[in-house]
GUMI-993135 format. One record per residue (C-alpha): residue in one letter; chain; x, y, z. Coordinates in pm, 1 decimal. Last residue first. Example, Ala and Ser with C-alpha at 12.3 -4.5 7.8 and 13.67 -1.06 7.14 Angstrom:
# GUMI-993135
REC S A 1367.0 -106.0 714.0
REC A A 1230.0 -450.0 780.0
This chain:
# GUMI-993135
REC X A -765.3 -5653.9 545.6
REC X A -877.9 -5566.3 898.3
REC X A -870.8 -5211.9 942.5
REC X A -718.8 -5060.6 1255.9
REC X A -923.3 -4807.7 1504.4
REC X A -815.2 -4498.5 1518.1
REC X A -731.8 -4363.4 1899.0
REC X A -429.0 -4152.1 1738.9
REC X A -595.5 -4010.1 1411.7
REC X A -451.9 -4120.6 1068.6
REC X A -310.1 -3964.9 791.0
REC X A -254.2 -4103.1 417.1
REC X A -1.2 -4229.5 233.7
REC X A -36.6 -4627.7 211.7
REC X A 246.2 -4863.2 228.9
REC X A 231.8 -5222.4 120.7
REC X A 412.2 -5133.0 -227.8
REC X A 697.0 -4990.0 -70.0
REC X A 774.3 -5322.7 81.5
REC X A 896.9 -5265.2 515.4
REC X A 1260.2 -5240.4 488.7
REC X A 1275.3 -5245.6 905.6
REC X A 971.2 -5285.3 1138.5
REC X A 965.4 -5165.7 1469.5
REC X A 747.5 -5248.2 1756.2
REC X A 533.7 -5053.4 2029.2
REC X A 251.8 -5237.7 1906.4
REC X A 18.5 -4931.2 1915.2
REC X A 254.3 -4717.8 1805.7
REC X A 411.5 -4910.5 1516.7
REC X A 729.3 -4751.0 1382.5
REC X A 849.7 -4782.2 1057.7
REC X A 1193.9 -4823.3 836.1
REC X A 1078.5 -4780.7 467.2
REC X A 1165.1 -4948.3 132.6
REC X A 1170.8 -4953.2 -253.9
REC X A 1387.5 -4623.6 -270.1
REC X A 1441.5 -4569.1 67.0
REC X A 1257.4 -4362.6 379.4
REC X A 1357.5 -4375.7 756.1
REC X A 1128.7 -4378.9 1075.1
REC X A 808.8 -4373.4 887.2
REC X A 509.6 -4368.3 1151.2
REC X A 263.0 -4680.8 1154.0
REC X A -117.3 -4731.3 1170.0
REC X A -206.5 -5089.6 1092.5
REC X A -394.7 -5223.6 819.5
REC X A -482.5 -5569.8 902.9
REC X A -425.1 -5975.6 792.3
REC X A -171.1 -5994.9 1059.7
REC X A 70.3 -6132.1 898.9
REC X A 38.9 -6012.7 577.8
REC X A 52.8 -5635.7 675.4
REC X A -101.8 -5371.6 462.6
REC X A 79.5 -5053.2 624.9
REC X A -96.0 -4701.2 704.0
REC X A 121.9 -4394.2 682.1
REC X A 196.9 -4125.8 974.1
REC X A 468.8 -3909.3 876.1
REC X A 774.5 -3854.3 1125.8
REC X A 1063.2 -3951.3 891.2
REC X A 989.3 -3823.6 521.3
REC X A 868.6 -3941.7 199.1
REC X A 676.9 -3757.1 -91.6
REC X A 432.4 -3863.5 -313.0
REC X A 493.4 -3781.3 -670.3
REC X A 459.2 -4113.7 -896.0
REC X A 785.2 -4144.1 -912.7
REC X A 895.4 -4113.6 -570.3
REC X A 985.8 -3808.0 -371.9
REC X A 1264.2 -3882.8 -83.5
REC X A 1250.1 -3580.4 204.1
REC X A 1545.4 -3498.6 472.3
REC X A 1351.4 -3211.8 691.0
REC X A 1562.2 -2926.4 721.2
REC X A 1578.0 -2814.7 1136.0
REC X A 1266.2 -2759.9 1256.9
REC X A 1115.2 -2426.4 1315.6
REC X A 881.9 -2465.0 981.3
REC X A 735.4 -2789.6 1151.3
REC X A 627.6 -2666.9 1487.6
REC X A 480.2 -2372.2 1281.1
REC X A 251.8 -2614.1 1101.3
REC X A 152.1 -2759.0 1447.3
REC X A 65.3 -2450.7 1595.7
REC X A -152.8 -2374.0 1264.6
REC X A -367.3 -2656.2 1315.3
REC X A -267.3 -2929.6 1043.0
REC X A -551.9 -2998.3 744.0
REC X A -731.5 -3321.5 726.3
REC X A -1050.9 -3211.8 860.7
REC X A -1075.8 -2956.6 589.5
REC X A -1037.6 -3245.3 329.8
REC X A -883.3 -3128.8 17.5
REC X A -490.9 -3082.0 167.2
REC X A -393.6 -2799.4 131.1
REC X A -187.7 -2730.8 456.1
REC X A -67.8 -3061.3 445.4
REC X A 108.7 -3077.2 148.7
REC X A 247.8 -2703.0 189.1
REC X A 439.5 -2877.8 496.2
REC X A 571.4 -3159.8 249.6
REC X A 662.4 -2846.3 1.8
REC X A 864.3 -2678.7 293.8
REC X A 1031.9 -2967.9 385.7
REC X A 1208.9 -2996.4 32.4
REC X A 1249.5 -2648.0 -7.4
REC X A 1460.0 -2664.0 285.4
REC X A 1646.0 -2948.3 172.0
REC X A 1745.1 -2820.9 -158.1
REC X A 1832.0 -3044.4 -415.3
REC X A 1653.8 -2866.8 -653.2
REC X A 1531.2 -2523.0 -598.6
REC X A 1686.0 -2343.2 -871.1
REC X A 1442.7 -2556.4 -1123.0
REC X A 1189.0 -2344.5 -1019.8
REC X A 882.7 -2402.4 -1251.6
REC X A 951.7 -2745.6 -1240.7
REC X A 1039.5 -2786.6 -852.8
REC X A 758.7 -2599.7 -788.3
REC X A 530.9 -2834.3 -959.0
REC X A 512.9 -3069.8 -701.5
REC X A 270.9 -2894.9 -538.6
REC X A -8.3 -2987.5 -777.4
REC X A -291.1 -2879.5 -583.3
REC X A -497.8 -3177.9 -482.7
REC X A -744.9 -3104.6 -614.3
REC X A -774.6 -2911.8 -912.7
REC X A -1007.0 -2617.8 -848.6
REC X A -1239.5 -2519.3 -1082.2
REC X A -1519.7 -2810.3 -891.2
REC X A -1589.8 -2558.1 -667.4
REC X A -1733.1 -2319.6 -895.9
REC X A -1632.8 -1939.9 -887.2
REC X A -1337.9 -1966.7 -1043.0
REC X A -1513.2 -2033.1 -1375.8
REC X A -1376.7 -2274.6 -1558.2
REC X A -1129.1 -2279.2 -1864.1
REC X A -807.9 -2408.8 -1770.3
REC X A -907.3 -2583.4 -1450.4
REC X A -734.0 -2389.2 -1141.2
REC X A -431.5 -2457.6 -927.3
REC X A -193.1 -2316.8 -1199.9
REC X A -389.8 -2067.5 -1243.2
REC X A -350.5 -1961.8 -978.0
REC X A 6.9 -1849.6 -961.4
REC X A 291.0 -2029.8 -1028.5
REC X A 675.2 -1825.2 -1153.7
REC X A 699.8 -1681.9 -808.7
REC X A 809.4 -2032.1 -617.7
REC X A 803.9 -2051.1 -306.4
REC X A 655.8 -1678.7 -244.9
REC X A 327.8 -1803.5 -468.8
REC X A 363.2 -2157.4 -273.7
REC X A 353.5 -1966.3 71.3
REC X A 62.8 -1758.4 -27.1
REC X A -148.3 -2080.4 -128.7
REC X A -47.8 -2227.5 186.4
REC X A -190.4 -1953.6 385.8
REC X A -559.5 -1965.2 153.0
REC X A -517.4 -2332.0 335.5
REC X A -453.8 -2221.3 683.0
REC X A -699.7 -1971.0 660.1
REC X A -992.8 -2184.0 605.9
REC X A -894.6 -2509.0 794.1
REC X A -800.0 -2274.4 1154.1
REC X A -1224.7 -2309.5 1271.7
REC X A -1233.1 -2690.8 1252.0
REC X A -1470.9 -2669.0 1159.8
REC X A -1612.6 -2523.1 760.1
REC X A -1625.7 -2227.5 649.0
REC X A -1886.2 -1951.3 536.4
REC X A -2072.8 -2226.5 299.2
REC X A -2250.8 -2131.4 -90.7
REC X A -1999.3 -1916.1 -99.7
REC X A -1862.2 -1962.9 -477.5
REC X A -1586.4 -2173.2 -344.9
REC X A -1543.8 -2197.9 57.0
REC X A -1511.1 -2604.0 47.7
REC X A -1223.3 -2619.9 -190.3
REC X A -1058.5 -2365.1 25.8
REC X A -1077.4 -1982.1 -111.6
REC X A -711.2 -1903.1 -260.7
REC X A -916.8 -1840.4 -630.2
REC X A -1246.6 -1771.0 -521.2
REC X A -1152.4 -1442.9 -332.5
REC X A -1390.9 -1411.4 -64.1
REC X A -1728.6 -1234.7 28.2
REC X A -1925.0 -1264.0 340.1
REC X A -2266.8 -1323.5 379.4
REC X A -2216.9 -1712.8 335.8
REC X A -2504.5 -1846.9 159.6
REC X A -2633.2 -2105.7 404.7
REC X A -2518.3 -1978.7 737.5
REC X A -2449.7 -2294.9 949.4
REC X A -2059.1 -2232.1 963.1
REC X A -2176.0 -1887.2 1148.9
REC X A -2391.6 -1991.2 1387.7
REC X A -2113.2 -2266.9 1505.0
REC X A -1900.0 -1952.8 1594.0
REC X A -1617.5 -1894.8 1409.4
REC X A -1625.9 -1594.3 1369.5
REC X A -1599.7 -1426.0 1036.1
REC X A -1376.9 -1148.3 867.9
REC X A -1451.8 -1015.2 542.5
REC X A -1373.8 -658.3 544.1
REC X A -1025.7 -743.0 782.3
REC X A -803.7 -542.4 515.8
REC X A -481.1 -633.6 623.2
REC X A -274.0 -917.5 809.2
REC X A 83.2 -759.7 861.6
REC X A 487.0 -939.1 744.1
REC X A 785.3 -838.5 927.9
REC X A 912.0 -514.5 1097.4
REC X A 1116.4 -370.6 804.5
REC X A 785.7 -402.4 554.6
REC X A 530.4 -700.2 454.4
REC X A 149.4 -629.9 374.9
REC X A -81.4 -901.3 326.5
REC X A -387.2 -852.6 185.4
REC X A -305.4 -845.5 -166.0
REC X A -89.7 -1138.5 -108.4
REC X A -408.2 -1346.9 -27.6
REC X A -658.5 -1419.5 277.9
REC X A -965.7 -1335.7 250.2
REC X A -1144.9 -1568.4 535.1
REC X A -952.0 -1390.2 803.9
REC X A -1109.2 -1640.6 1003.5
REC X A -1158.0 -1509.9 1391.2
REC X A -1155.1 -1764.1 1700.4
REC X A -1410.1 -1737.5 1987.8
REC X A -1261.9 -1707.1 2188.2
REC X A -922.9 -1582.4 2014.7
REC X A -653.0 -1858.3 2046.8
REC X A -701.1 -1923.6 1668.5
REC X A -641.0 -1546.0 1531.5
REC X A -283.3 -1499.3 1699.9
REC X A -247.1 -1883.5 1597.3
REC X A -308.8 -1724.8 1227.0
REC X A -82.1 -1475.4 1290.4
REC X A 219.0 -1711.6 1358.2
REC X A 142.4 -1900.9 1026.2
REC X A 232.3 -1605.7 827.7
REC X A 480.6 -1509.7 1077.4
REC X A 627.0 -1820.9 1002.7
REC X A 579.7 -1839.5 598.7
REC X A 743.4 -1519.0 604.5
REC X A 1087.0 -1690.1 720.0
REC X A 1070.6 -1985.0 526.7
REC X A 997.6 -1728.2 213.9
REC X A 1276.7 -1540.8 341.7
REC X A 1562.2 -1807.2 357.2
REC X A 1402.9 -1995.3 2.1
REC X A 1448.9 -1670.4 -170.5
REC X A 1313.2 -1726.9 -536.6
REC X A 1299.6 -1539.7 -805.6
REC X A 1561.4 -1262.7 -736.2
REC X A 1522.9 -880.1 -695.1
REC X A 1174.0 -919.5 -523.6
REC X A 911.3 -698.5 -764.3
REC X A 674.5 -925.3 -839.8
REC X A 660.0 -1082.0 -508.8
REC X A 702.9 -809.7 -289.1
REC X A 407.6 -607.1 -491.4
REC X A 187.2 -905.3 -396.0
REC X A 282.7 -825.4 -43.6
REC X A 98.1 -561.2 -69.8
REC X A 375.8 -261.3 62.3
REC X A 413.6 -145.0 453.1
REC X A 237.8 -181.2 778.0
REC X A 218.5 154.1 925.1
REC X A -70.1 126.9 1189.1
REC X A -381.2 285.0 1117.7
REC X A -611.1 585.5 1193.5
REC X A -932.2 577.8 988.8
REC X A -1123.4 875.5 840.7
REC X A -1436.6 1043.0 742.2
REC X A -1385.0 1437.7 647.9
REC X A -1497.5 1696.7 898.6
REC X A -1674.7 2058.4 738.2
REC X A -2056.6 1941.9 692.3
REC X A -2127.7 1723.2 963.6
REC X A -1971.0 1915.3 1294.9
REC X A -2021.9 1710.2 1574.5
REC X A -2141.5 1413.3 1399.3
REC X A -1732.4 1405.6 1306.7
REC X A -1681.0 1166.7 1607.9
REC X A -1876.4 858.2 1435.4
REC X A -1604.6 862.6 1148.2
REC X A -1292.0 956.2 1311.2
REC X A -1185.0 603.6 1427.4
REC X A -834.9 504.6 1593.3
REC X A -568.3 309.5 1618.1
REC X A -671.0 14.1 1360.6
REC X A -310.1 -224.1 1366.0
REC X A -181.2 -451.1 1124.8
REC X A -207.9 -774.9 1287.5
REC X A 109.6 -971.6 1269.7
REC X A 194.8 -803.7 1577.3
REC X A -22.0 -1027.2 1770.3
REC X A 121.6 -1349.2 1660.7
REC X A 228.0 -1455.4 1998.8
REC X A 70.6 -1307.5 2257.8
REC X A 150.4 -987.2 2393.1
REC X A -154.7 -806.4 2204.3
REC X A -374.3 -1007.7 2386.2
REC X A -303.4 -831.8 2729.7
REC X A -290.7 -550.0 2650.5
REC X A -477.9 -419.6 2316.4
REC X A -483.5 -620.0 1946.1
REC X A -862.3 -756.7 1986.0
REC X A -979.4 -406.9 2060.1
REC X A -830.8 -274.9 1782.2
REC X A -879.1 -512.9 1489.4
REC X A -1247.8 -484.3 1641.1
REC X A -1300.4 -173.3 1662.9
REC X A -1148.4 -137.0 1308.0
REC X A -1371.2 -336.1 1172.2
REC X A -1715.0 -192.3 1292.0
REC X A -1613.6 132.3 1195.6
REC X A -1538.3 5.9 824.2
REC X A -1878.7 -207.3 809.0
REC X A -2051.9 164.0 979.5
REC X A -1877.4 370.2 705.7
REC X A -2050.6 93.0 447.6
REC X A -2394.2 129.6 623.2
REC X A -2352.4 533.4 603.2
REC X A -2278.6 491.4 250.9
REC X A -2576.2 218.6 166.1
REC X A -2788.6 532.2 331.6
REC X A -2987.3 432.2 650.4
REC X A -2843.3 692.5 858.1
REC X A -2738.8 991.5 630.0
REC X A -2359.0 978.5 468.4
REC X A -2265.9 1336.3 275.6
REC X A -2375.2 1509.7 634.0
REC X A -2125.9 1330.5 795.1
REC X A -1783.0 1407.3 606.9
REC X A -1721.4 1237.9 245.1
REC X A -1462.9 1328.6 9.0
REC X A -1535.1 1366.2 -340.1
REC X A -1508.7 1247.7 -660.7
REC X A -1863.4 1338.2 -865.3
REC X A -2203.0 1173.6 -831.5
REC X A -2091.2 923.6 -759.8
REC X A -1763.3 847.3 -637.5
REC X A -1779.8 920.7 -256.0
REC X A -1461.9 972.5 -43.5
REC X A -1337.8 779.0 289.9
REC X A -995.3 924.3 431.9
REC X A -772.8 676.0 513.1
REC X A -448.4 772.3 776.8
REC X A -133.8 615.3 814.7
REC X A 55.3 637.2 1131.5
REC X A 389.3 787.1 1186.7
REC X A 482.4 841.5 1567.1
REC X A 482.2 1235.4 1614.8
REC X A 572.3 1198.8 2001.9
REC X A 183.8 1040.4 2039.9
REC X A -12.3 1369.4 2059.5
REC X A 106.9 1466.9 1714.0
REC X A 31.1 1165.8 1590.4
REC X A 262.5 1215.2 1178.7
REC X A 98.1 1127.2 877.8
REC X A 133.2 951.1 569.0
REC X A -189.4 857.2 369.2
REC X A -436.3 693.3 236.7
REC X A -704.4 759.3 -2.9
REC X A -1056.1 539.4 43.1
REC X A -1348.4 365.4 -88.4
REC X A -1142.2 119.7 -225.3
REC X A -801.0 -88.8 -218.0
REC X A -582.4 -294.3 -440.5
REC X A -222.0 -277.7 -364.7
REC X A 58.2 -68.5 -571.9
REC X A -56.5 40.6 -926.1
REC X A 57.9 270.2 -1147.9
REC X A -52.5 646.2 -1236.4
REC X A -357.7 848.6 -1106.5
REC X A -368.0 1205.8 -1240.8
REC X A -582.2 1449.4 -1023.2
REC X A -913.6 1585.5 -1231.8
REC X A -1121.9 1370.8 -1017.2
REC X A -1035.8 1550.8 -668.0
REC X A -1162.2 1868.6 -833.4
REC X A -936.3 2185.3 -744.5
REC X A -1029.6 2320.8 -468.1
REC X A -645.5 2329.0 -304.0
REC X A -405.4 2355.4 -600.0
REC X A -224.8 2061.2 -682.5
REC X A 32.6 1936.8 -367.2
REC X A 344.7 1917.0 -609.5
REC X A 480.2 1584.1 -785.9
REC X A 791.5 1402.5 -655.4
REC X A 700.1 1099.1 -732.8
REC X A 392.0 1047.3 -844.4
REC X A 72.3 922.7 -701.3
REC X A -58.9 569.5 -637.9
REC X A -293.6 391.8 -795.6
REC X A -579.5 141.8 -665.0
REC X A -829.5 29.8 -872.4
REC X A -1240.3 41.2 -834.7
REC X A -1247.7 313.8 -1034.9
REC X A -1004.2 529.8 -860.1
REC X A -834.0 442.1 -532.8
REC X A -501.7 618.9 -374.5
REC X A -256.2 475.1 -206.4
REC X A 25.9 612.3 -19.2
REC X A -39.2 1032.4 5.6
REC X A 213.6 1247.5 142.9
REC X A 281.7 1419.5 491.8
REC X A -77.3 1452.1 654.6
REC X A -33.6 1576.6 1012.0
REC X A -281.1 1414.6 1267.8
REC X A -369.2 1638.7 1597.9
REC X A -577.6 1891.8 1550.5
REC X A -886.4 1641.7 1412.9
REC X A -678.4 1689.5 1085.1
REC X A -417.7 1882.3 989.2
REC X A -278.8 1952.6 624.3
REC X A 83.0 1971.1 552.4
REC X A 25.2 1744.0 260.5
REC X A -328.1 1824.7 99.0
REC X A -693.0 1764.4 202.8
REC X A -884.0 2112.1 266.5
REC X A -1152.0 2051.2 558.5
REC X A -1492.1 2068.3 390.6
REC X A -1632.4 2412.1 284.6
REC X A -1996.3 2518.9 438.5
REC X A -1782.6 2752.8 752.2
REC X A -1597.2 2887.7 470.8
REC X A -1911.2 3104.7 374.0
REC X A -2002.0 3046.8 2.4
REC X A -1852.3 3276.8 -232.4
REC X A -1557.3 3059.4 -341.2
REC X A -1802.2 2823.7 -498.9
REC X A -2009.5 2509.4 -317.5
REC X A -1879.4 2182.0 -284.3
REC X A -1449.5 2157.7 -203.5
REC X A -1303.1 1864.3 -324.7
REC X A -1031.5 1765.6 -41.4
REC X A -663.8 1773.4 -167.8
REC X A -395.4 1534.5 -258.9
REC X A -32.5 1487.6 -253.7
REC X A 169.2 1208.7 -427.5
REC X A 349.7 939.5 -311.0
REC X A 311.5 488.2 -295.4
REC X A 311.2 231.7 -76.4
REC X A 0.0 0.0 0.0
C-alpha cells in the first residue's frame, strides 16, 4: 500500500459560500482532528483500482476537483478510500497512516457526515469500516496483544467517522492505522531474485504465527480473505490487512447457508468456493489453506492460480479447483530449488496445509512446529508422493491380515523403516508397495484386510 503524491479535499459550493460550508482542505501539511499531520499520500483508489501518485509531484491547487488528479501505477488494491502519511502529534509524532473515505458518484469527493445519512448504503458501508477497526483494535490491546502473533495484525488506532457528527458538513471520514508497509503481492513481483528460500521460510512463520494470533481468540476469527493483496510485509515483518470479510467462528456462522461474506475464489478452500458455505470446523482449515497458497506463490513466483485452477472454468465453482494442488510443480517451474532441503520440507508442509479435506488440514501450531525444525530430509517417488521420517502412513501387513497405523522412521527407494505405536514395535525395509499415504488419528481403530 506504498506509494506518493499529494492530494486535496473537493471543495462543494463556490468561493462565495461562507468557509464555515467548505470541507476541511486535504493536501500534505494539512491537519486533521488537531492532531494528525498529513505528509504524502500512499494509495489512492479510482475506479475500483488502486494507484498511487507520483514521485515528486506538487500538492495541486487546493479546490481543485479531486477527479481531475492524475492516477498512475498500481501498488495494492483498495477502495473507498485515499491513504496517507501522517505524523500523531499527541503520540511523540509516531507515523501512522491515515484513510480518508470519499464518494464516487455523483462526482469524486470526500465524504464528512452530512454526505452519509443513517440508513444510506454509505452510512452502512462507514458503519462495516467502523465496525472493523473496533475490532482489529480491541482484539490487538494488553493483554492479547503480547501473545504470539499479535503483531502480525496490522493495527486500527483510531476512528474519526462517528466523532465528526459534531460538525457534519466541514470533517472528512477517516481511519487511523498502523504503518504496515507494501501488498505483499508487490514483494513478489518486484523481489530482486525469483526465489528466496531463507525469506519465504521466514514469512511463511509469521504467516502461520498470525493465524495462531487469530485461533486462540474465543471465539476464534477467520480472516477468510486471505491473499498477497492482503498481506502487507515491511522492516518489521509481514501484517494481516483489510479485515472486510472477517468471520467468527462460531457454530452460527458455519451454518449460514449463503455465506454473507465475500472471498476471493481463487485461494478460497475447496469447500469456501462460490460461498454457498462460510467455512467449515475446525475453525484454523480456512486460513490455513488460503496460507499455503501464499507460501507456494513466495516458493516459487513463476505459479500463480492458475496453476491450481481448470483451464477454462469459472473460479467461482468448486469443482475449478484441481485437487490436490499440484505442489510438485515448484520444482519445475523453479528448477533453482533442486536439491534443496529446505524447499524440500517446505513443500511436504504445503502438502498438508492444502490438503482437500478440511478435517485433514494441520492446526496452525503444528505447522509452525514444523517450519522451526531443522531441514527435513525428504525422498519423492515417481509417482509424486513424498517421503519423510515422522509421517503417519498405514501398512497392509500379511501377517496380521490388518492395516495398521505406523510412523516412517527412515525412507528408501523400494523401502521404509516404521514404527508401530500401538505395538510398540519396529519394522525395518517394510515393501513400498504395502504402504499407504494417508493420515490417521491416534485412537483410530485398525482395518482388517
Amino acid at each position: 500500500m506504498l506509494c506518493f503524491i499529494a492530494l486535496f479535499l473537493f471543495c462543494r459550493g463556490s468561493a462565495t459560500r461562507p468557509s464555515s460550508d467548505t470541507h476541511v482542505a486535504i493536501h500534505s501539511g494539512a491537519l486533521l482532528r488537531n492532531r494528525y499531520r498529513l505528509q504524502d499520500l500512499l494509495e489512492t483508489s479510482r475506479g475500483g483500482e488502486s494507484s498511487p501518485g507520483i514521485f515528486g509531484s506538487e500538492p495541486p491547487e487546493i479546490g481543485a476537483d479531486r477527479a481531475q488528479l492524475e492516477m498512475i501505477g498500481h501498488v495494492a488494491k483498495g477502495s473507498f478510500g485515499d491513504v496517507w502519511r501522517a505524523v500523531d502529534q499527541k503520540r511523540n509524532n509516531r507515523e501512522v497512516a491515515v484513510k480518508i473515505f470519499y464518494e464516487k458518484k455523483p462526482h469524486l469527493r470526500y465524504l464528512t457526515w452530512s454526505d452519509a445519512p443513517e440508513g444510506s448504503s454509505l452510512h452502512q458501508l462507514l458503519m462495516s469500516n467502523v465496525k472493523e477497526c473496533n475490532t482489529i483494535k480491541s482484539i490487538t490491546l494488553q493483554p492479547l496483544s503480547r501473545k504470539l502473533g499479535a503483531e502480525r495484525i496490522c493495527r486500527c488506532f483510531e476512528e474519526h467517522v462517528t466523532d465528526a457528527a459534531a460538525d457534519p458538513e466541514r470533517e472528512p471520514l477517516f481511519l487511523v492505522q498502523e504503518m504496515c508497509g507494501q501488498g505483499l503481492d508487490r514483494y513478489i513481483r518486484e523481489r530482486s531474485k525469483p526465489v528466496d528460500l531463507a525469506m519465504t521460510k521466514e514469512y511463511a512463520i509469521q504467516l502461520v504465527e498470525g493465524l495462531i494470533f487469530l485461533q486462540n481468540l474465543q471465539p476464534p476469527i477467520i480472516h477468510h480473505d486471505l491473499k498477497p493483496e492482503n498481506m502487507a510485509v515491511d522492516e518489521k515483518g509481514l501484517k494481516f490487512i483489510d479485515w472486510g470479510e472477517m468471520v467468527i467462528a462460531t457454530p452460527e456462522n458455519e451454518a449460514q447457508r449463503p455465506c454473507p461474506q465475500s472471498r476471493t475464489d481463487v485461494f478460497a478452500p475447496p469447500e469456501g468456493i462460490g460461498g454457498n458455505i462460510c467455512f467449515q470446523m475446525p475453525s484454523h482449515s480456512y486460513d490455513i489453506y488460503a496460507a499455503g497458497l501464499i507460501i507456494l506463490e513466495l516458493l516459487c513466483p513463476n505459479l500463480n492460480h492458475n496453476d491450481w485452477t481448470v483451464t477454462g472454468a469459472d473460479v467461482r465453482d468448486p469443482e475449478s479447483r484441481i485437487s490436490p494442488v499440484p505442489v510438485e510443480l515448484v520444482k519445475e517451474r523453479c528448477p533453482e530449488l533442486q536439491e534443496q532441503a529446505d524447499a524440500d520440507s517446505l513443500i511436504v508442509i504445503m502438502k498438508g496445509m492444502l490438503h482437500p479435506e478440511p478435517a485433514r488440514r494441520p492446526h496452525p501450531e503444528e505447522v509452525l512446529q514444523q517450519l522451526l525444525h531443522d531441514a527435513t530430509e525428504v525422498t519423492f517417488y515417481d509417482n509424486g508422493l513424498a517421503c519423510f521420517a515422522g509421517m503417519k502412513v498405514k501398512y497392509n501387513s500379511v501377517t496380521h491380515g490388518t492395516t495398521e497405523n505406523a510412523i516412517v522412521t527412515k525412507c528408501r527407494t523400494t523401502t521404509l523403516d516404521l514404527a508401530f505405536p500401538s505395538f510398540r514395535v519396529m519394522k525395518e525395509d517394510a515393501a513400498l508397495d504395502r504402504v499407504v499415504f494417508t493420515d490417521w488419528e491416534e485412537d483410530e481403530p485398525l482395518e482388517m484386510s
